[in-house]
FIKOLZA-1660 file (N, C-alpha, C; in steps of 0.1 Angstrom, whole numbers, plus 5000, padded with zeros to 4 digits):
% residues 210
   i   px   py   pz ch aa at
   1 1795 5801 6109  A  X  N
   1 1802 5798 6122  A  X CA
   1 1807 5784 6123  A  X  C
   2 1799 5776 6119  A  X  N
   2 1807 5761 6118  A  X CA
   2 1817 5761 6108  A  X  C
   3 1817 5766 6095  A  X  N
   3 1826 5767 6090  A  X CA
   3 1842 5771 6093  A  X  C
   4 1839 5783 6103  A  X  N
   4 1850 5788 6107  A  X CA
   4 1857 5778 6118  A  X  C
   5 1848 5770 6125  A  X  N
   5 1854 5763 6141  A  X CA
   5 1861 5750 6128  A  X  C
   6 1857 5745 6123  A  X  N
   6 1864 5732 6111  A  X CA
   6 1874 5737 6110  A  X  C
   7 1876 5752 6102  A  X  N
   7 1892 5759 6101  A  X CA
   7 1897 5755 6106  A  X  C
   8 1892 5761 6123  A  X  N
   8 1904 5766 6136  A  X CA
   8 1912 5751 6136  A  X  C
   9 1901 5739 6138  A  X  N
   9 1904 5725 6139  A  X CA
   9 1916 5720 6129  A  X  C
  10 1914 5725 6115  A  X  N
  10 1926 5720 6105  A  X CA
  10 1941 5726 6107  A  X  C
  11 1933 5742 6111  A  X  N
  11 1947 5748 6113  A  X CA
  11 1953 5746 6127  A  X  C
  12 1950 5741 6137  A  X  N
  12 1959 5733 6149  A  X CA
  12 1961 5720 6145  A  X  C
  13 1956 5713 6135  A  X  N
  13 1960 5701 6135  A  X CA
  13 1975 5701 6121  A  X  C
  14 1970 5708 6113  A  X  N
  14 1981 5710 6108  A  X CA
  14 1995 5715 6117  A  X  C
  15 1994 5723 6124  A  X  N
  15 2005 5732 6134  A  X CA
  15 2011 5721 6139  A  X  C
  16 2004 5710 6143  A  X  N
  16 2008 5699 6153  A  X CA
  16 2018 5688 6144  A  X  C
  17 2012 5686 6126  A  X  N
  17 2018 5677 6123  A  X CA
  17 2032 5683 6122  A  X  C
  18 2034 5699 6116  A  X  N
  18 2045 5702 6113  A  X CA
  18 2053 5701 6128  A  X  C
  19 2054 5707 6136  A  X  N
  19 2062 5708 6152  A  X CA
  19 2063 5695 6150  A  X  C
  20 2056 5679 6152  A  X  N
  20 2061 5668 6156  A  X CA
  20 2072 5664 6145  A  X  C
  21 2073 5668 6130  A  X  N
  21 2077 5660 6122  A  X CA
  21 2096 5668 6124  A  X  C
  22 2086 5682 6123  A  X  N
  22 2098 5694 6122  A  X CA
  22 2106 5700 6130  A  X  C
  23 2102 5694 6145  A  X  N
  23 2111 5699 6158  A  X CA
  23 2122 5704 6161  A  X  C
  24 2124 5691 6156  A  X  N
  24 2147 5693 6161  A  X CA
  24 2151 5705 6151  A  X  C
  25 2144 5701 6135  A  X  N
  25 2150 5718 6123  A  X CA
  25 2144 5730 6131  A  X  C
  26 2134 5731 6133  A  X  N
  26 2129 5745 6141  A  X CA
  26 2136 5750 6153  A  X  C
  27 2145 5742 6161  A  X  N
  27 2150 5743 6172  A  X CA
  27 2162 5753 6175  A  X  C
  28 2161 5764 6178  A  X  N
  28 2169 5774 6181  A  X CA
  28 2183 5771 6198  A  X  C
  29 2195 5769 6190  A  X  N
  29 2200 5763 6205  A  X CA
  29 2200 5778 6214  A  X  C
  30 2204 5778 6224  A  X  N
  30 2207 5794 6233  A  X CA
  30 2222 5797 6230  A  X  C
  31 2221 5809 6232  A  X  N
  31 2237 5814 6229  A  X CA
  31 2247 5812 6236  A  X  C
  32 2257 5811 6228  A  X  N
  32 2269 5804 6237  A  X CA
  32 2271 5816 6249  A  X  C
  33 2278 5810 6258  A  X  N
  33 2283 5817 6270  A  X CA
  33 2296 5825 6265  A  X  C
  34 2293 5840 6275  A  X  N
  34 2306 5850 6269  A  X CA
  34 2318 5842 6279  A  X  C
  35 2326 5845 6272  A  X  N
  35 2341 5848 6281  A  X CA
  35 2339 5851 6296  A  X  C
  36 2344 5843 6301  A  X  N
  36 2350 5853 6316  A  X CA
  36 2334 5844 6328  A  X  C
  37 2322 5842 6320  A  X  N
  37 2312 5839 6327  A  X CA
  37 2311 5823 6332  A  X  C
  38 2313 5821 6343  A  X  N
  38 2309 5804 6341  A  X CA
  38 2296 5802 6341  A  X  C
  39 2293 5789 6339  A  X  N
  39 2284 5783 6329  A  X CA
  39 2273 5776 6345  A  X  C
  40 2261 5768 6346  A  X  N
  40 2252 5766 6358  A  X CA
  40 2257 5750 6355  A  X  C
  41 2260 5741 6364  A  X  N
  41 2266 5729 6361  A  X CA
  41 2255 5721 6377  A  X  C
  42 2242 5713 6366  A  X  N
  42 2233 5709 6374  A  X CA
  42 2244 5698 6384  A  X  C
  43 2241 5694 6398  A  X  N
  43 2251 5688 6404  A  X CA
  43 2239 5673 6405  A  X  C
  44 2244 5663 6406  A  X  N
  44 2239 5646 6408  A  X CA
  44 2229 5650 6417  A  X  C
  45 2217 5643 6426  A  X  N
  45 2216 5639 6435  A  X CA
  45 2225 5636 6450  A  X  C
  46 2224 5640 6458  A  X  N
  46 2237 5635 6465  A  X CA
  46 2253 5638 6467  A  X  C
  47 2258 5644 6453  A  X  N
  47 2267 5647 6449  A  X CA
  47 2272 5659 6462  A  X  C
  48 2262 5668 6464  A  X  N
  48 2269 5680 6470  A  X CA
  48 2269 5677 6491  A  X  C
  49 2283 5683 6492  A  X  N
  49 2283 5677 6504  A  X CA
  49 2290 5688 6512  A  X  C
  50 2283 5693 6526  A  X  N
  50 2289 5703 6531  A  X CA
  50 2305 5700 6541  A  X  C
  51 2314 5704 6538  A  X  N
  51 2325 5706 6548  A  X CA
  51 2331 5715 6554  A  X  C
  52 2325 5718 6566  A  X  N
  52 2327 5729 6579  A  X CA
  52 2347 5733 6578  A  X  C
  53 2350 5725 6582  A  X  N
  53 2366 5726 6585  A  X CA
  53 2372 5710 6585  A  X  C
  54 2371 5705 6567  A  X  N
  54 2381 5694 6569  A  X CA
  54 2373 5682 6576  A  X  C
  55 2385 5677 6584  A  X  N
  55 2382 5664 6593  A  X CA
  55 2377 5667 6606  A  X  C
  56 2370 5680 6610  A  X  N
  56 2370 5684 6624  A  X CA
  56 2355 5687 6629  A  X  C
  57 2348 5686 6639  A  X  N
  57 2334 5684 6645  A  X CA
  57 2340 5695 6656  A  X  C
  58 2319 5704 6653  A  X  N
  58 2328 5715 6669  A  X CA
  58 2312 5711 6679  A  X  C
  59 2314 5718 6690  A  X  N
  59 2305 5719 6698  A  X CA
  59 2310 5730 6712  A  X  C
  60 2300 5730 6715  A  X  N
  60 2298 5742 6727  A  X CA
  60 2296 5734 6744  A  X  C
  61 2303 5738 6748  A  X  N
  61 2303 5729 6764  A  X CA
  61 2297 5742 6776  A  X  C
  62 2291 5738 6781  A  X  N
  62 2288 5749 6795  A  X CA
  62 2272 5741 6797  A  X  C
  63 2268 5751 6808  A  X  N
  63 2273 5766 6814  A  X CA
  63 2282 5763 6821  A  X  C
  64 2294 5769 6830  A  X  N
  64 2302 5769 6841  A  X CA
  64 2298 5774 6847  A  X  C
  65 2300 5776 6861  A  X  N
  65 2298 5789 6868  A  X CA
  65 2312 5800 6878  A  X  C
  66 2321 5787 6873  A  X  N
  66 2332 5792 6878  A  X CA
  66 2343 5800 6864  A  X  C
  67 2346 5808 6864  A  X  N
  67 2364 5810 6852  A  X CA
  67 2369 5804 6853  A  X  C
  68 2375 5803 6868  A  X  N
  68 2391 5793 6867  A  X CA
  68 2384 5782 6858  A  X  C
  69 2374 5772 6868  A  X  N
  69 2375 5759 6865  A  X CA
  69 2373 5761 6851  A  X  C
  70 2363 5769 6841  A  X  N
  70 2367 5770 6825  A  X CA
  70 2378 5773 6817  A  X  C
  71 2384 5783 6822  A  X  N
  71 2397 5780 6821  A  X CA
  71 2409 5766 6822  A  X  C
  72 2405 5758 6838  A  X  N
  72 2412 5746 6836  A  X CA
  72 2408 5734 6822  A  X  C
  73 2394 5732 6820  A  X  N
  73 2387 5726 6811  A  X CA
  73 2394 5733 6798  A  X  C
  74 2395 5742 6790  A  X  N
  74 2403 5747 6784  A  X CA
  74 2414 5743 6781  A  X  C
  75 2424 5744 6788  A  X  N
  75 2436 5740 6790  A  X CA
  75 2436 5723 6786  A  X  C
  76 2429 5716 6791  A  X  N
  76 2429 5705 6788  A  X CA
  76 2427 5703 6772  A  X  C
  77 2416 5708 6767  A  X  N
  77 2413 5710 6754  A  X CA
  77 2428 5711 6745  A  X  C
  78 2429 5719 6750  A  X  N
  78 2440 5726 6739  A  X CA
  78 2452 5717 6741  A  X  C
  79 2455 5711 6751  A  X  N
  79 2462 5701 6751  A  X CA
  79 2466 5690 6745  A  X  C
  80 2447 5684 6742  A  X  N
  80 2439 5675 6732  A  X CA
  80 2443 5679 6720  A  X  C
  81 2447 5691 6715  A  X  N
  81 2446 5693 6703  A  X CA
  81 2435 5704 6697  A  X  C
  82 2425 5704 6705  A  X  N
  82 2416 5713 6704  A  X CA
  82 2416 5726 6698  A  X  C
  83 2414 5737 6690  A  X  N
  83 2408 5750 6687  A  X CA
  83 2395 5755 6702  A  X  C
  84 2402 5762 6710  A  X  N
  84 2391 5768 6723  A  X CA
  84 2389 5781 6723  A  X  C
  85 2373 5786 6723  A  X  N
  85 2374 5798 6727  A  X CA
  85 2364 5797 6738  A  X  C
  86 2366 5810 6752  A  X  N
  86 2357 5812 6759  A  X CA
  86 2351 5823 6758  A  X  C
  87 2337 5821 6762  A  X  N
  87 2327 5825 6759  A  X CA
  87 2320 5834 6776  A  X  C
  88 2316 5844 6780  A  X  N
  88 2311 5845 6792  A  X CA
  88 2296 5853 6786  A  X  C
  89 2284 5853 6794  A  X  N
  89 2275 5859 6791  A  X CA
  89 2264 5862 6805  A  X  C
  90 2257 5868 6807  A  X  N
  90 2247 5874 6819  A  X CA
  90 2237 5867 6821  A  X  C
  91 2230 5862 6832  A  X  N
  91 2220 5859 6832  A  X CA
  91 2214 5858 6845  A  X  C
  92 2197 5860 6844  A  X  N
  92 2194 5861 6858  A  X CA
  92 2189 5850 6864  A  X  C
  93 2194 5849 6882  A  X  N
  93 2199 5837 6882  A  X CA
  93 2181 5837 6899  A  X  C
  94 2178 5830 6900  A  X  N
  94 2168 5824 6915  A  X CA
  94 2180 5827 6921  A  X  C
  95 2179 5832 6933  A  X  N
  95 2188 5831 6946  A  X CA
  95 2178 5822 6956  A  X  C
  96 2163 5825 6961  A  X  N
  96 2153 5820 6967  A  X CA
  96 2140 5826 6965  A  X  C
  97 2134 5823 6975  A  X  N
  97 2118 5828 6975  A  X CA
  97 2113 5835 6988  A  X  C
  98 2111 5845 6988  A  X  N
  98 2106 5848 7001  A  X CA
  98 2094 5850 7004  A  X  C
  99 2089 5848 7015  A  X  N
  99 2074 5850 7018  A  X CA
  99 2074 5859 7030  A  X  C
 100 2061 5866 7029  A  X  N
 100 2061 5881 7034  A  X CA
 100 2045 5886 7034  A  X  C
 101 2046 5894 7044  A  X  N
 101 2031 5908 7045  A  X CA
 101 2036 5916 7035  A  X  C
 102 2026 5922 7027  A  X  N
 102 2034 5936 7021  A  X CA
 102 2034 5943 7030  A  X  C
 103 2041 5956 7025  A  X  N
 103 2043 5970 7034  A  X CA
 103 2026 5971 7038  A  X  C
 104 2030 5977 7054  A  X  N
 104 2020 5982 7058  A  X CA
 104 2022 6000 7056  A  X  C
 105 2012 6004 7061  A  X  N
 105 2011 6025 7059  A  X CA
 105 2024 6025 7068  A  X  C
 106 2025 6020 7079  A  X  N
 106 2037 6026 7089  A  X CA
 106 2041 6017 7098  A  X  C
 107 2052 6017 7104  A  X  N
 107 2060 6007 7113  A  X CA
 107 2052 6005 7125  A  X  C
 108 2042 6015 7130  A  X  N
 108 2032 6013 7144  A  X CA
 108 2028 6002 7138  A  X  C
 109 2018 6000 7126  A  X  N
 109 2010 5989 7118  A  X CA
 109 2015 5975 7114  A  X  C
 110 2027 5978 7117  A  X  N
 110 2038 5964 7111  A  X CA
 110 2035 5958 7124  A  X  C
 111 2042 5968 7137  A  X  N
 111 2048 5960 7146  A  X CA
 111 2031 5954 7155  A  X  C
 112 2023 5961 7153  A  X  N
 112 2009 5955 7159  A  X CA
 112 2002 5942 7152  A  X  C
 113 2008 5942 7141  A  X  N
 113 2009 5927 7133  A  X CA
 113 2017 5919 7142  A  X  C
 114 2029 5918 7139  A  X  N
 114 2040 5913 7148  A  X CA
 114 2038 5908 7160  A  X  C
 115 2028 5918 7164  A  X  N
 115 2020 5911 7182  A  X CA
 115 2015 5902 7184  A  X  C
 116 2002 5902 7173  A  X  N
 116 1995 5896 7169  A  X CA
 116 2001 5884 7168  A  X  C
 117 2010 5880 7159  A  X  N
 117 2011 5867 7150  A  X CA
 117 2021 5855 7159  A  X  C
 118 2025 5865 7176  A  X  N
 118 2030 5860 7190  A  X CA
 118 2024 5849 7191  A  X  C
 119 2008 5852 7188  A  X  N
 119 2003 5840 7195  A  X CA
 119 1999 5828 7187  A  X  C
 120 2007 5827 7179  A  X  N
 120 2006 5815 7166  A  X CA
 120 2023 5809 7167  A  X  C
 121 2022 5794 7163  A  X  N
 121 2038 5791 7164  A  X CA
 121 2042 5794 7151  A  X  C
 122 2049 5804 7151  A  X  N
 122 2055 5809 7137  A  X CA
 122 2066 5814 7143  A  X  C
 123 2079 5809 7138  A  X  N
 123 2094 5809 7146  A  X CA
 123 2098 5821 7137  A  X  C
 124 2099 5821 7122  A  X  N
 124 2107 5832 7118  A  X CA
 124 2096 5841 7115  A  X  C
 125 2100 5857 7121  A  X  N
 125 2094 5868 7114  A  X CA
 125 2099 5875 7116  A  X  C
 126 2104 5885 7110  A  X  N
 126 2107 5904 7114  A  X CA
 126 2103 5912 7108  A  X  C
 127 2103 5924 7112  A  X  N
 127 2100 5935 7101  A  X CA
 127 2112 5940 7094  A  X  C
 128 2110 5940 7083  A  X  N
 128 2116 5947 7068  A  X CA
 128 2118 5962 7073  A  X  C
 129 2131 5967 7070  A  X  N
 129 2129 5981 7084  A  X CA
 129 2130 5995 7067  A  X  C
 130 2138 5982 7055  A  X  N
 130 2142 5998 7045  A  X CA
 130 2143 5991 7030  A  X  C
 131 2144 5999 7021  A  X  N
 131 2144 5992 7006  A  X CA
 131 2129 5992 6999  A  X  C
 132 2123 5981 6993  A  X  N
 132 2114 5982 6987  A  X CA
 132 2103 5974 6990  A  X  C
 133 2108 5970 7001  A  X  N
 133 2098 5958 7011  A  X CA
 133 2099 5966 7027  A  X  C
 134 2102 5980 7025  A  X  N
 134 2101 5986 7039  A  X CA
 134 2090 5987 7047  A  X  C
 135 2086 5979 7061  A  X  N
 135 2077 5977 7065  A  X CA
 135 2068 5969 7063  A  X  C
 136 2076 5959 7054  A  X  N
 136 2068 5945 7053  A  X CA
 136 2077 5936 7065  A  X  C
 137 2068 5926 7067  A  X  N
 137 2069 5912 7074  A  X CA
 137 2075 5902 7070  A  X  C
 138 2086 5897 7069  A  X  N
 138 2092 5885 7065  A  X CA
 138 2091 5873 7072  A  X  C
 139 2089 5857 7064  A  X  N
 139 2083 5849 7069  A  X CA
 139 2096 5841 7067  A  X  C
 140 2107 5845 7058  A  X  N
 140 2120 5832 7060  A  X CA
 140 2119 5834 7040  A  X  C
 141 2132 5830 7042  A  X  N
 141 2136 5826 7023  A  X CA
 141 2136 5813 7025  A  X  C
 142 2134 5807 7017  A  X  N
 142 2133 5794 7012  A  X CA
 142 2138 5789 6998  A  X  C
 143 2146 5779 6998  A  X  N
 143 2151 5778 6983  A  X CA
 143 2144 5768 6975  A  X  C
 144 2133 5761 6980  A  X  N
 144 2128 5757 6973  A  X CA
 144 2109 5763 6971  A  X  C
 145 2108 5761 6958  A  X  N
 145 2094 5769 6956  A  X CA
 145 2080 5765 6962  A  X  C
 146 2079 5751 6961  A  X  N
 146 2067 5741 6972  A  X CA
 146 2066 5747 6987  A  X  C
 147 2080 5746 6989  A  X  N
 147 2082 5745 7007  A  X CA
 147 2074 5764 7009  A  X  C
 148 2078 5775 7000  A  X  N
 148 2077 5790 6999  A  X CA
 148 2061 5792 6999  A  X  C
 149 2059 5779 6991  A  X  N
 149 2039 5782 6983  A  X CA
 149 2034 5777 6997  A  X  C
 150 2038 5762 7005  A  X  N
 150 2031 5758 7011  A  X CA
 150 2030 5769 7025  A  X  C
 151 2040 5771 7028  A  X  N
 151 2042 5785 7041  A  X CA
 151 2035 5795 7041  A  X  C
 152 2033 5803 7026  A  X  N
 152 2027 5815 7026  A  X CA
 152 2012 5812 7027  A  X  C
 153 2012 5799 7027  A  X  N
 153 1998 5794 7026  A  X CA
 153 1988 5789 7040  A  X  C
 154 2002 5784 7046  A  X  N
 154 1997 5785 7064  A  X CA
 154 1993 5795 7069  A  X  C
 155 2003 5808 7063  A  X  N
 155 2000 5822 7069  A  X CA
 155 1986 5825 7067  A  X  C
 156 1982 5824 7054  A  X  N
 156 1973 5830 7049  A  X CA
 156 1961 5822 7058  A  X  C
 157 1959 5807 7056  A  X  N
 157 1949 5800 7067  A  X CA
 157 1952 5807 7077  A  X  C
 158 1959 5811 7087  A  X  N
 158 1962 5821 7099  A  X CA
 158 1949 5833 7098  A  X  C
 159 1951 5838 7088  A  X  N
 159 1940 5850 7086  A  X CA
 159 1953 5860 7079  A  X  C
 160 1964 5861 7076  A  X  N
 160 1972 5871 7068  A  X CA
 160 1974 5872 7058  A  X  C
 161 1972 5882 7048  A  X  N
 161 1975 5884 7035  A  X CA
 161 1989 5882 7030  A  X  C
 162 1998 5867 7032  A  X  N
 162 2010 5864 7029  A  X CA
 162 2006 5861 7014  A  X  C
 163 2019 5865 7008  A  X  N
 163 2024 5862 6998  A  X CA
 163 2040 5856 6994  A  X  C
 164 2044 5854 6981  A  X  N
 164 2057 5846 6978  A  X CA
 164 2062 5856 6968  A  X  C
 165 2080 5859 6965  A  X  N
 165 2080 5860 6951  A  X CA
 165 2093 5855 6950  A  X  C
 166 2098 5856 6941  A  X  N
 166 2114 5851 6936  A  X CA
 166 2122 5861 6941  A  X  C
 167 2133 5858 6948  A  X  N
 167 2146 5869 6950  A  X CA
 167 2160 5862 6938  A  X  C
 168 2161 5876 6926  A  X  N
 168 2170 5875 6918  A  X CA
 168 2178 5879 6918  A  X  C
 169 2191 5877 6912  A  X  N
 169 2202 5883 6911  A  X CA
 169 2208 5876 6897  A  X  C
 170 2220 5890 6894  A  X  N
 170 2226 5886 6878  A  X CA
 170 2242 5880 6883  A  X  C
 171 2236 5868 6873  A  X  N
 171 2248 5859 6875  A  X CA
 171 2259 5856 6861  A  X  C
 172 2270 5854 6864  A  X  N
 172 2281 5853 6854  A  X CA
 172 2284 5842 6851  A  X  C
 173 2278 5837 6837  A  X  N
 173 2278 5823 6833  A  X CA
 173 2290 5824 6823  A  X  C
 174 2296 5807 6819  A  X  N
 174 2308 5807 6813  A  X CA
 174 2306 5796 6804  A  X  C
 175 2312 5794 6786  A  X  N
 175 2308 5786 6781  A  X CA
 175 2323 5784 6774  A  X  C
 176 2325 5773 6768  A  X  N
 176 2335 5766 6757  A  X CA
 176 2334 5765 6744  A  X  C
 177 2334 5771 6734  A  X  N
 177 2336 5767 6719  A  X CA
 177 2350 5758 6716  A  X  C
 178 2346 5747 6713  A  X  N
 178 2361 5739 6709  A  X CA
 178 2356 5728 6700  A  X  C
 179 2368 5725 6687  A  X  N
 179 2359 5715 6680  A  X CA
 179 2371 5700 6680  A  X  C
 180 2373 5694 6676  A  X  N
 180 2377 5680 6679  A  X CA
 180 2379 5673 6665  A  X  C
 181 2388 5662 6666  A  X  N
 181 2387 5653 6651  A  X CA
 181 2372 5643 6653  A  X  C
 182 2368 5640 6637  A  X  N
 182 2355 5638 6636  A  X CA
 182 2360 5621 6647  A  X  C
 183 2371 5619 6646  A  X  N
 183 2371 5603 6650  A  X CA
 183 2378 5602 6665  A  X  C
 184 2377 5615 6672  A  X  N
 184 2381 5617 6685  A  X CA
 184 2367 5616 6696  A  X  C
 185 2368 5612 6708  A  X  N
 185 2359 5617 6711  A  X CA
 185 2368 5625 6725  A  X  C
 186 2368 5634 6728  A  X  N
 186 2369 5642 6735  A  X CA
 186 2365 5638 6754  A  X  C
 187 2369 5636 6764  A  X  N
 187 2360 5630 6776  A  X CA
 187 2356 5648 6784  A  X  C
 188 2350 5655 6779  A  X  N
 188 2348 5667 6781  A  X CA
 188 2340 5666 6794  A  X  C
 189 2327 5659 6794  A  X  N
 189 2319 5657 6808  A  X CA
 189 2326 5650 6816  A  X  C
 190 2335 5643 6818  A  X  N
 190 2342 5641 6828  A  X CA
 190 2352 5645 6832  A  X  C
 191 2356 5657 6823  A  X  N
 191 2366 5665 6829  A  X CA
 191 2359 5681 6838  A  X  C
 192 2346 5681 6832  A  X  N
 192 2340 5690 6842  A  X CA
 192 2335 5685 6852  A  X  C
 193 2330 5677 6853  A  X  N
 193 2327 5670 6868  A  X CA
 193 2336 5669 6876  A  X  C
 194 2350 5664 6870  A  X  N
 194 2360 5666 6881  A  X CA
 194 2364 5680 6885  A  X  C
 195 2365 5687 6876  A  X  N
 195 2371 5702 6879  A  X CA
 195 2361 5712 6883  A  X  C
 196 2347 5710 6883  A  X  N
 196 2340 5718 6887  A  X CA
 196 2322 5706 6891  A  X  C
 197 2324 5701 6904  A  X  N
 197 2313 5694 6902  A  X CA
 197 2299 5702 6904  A  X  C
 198 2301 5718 6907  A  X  N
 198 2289 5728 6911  A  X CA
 198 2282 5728 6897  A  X  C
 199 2288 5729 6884  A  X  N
 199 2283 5731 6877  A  X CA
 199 2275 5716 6866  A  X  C
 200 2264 5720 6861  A  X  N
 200 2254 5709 6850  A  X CA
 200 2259 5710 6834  A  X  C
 201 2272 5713 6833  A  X  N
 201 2273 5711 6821  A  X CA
 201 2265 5705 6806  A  X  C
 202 2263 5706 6798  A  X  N
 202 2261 5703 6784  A  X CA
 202 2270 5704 6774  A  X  C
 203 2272 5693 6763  A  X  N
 203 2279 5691 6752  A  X CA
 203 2271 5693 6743  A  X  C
 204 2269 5703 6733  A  X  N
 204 2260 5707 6723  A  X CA
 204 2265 5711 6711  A  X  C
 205 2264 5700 6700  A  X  N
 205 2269 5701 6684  A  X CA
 205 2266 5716 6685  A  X  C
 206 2275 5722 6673  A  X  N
 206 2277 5739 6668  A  X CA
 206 2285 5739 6655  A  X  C
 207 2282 5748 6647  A  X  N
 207 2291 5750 6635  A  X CA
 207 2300 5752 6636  A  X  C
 208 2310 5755 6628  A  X  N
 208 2326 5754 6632  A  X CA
 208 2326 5767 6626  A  X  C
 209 2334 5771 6635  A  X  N
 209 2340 5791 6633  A  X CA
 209 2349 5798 6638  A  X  C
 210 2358 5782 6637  A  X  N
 210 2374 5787 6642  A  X CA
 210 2382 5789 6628  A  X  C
% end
């Protein structure tokens, strides 16, 4: 057994002297490249550099909430020199908050609430007469959410099961793709503030895909 491990020892050390002395002759190059095929061309560090479109920077402007006025912002664009497209898309928008009784079993039950809550200073109330809140109690919309929490919250210290929820609706929002030279700067938010001061605009870098 020791005899044999001495072997193994000679015969890797021999293997090793020939490979170091004999490398470069043993060395098999790879086959040349066929016709027609290009070749893998390692690039520098650094070297590789992305260019969208040229000399030009894009970005996305909105939301609006008006057309026209995206349309006039537009117009100005293109004016500039700009590449514009508009953009419109859906979304659901808070209108306010209402606070309310739910539905009672029946309108006798509503309005004997109603009597009741006479003798408390509570200015707005009616009954909900149809829809999905028929025969509930309404306590007022409110557009802000504190002012909605804090109300339904007097009710409730009154002794009533008030509650709050959001009233939604789907709104039609409007955006700008346009891109610009990299050494322009465009006065984009100040042309929507003038032309539409309802809406909060944003300028937000975007790939170019004009």
């Amino acid at each position: 057994m020791r005899l044999i491990l001495i072997a193994l020892v000679l015969l890797n050390l021999i293997y090793f002297i020939v490979v170091f002395l004999l490398g470069d002759a043993t060395y098999t190059p790879p086959a040349p490249m066929k016709q027609g095929i290009p070749g893998i061309e390692l690039l520098k560090k650094g070297s590789l550099k992305i260019t969208l479109k040229g000399n030009r920077r894009c970005f996305t402007l909105g939301p609006f909430n008006s057309k026209k006025a995206t349309k006039l912002v537009a117009k100005r664009l293109d004016d500039s020199g700009s590449s514009v497209k508009l953009r419109h898309q859906k979304t659901m928008d808070t209108l306010n908050y209402l606070v309310y009784l739910p539905s009672q079993n029946n309108r006798e039950a509503a309005l004997k609430i109603i009597a009741d809550i006479k003798k408390f200073d509570i200015k707005d109330y009616h009954l909900i007469k149809g829809g999905p809140y028929k025969n509930a109690i309404s306590f007022g919309f409110f557009n802000d959410l504190n002012k909605a929490r804090r109300h339904s919250e007097y009710i409730r210290y009154l002794g009533y099961d008030s509650q709050y929820t959001e009233q939604k609706a789907v709104r039609e929002i409007f955006w700008l793709d346009y891109d610009e030279r990299r050494d322009q700067n465009t006065p984009v938010l100040k042309w929507s503030r003038t032309i539409d001061p309802s809406s909060v605009v944003q300028k937000i870098p975007r790939w170019c895909e004009f």
